[in-house]
N, C-alpha and C positions, 0 to 999 in steps of 0.2 A: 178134208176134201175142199173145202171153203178157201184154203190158202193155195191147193194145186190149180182151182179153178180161176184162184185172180191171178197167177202167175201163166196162164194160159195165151198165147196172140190171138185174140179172138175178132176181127175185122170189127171196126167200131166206125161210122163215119165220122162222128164227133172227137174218136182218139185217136189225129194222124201222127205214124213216126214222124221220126225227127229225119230219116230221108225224106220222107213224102214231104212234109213240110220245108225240108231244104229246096227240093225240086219245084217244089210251088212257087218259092220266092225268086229261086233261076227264072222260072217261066214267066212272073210279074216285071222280073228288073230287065229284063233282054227283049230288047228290039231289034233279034237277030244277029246281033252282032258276039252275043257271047258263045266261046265253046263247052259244050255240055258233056261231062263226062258220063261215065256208069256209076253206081253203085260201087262195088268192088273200086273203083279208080278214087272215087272219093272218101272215101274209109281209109283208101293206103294214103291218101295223103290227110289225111287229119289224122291216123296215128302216127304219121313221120311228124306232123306238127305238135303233140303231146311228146313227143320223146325228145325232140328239138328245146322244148320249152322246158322240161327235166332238166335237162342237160345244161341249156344255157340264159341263165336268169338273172334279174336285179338282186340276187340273194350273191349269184356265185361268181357274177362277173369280174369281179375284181383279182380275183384268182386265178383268173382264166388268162391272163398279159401275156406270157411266154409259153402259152399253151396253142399248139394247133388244133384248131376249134373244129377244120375242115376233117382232118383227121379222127378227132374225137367223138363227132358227129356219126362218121359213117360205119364206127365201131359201136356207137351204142345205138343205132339203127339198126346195123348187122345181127346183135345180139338180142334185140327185140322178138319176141317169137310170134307177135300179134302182127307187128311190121312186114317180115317176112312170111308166112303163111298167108297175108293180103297179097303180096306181092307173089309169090308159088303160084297163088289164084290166078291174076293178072296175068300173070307168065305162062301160063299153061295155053291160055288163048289166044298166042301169039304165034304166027305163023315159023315155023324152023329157020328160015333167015332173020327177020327182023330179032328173034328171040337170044339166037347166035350174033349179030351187032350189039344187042344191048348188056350181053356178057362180056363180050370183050371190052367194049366202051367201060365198062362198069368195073374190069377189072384192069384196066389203063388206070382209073381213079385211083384204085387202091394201093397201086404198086408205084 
């Protein structure tokens, strides 16, 4: 019971997530002038940036010469399942036009 109880989110003052803490430091460093996104908006793109960073690194660069990176990118994005389901999320709150531009836009890239 001891190990379901520390795996529990139990509202701590003293133990902010790592959003809430991300958000504090937005609200510290901005004088207005930054744009703040949501949750959901930031998660999709810090996992587009873990799978970017997978994908293309000081380990594998040199391999990558004659490779289309642009390409390779939005395949191993695509195939990401964290990626996309952030993105599902995002997309579902998106009003029927804007959501319909950003598929076509997005499938202009692919093609």
């Amino acid at each position: 019971m001891d190990v379901l109880n520390s795996w529990a989110d139990v509202p701590d003052m003293e133990d902010v997530t790592f959003l809430e803490y991300t958000r504090q430091w937005i609200n510290v460093q901005s004088r207005g002038g930054l744009f703040k996104v949501s949750d959901d908006v930031y998660r999709f793109f810090r996992l587009m940036e873990f799978v970017t960073k997978a994908e293309v690194n000081t380990n594998n660069i040199g391999t990558l010469k004659k490779t289309n990176i642009h390409a390779l990118l939005l395949t191993a994005l695509r195939n990401d399942k964290y990626v996309m389901k952030t993105w599902d999320k995002i997309r579902s709150k998106l009003s029927t036009e804007l959501g319909n531009l950003l598929l076509t836009k997005s499938h202009d890239m692919l093609c």
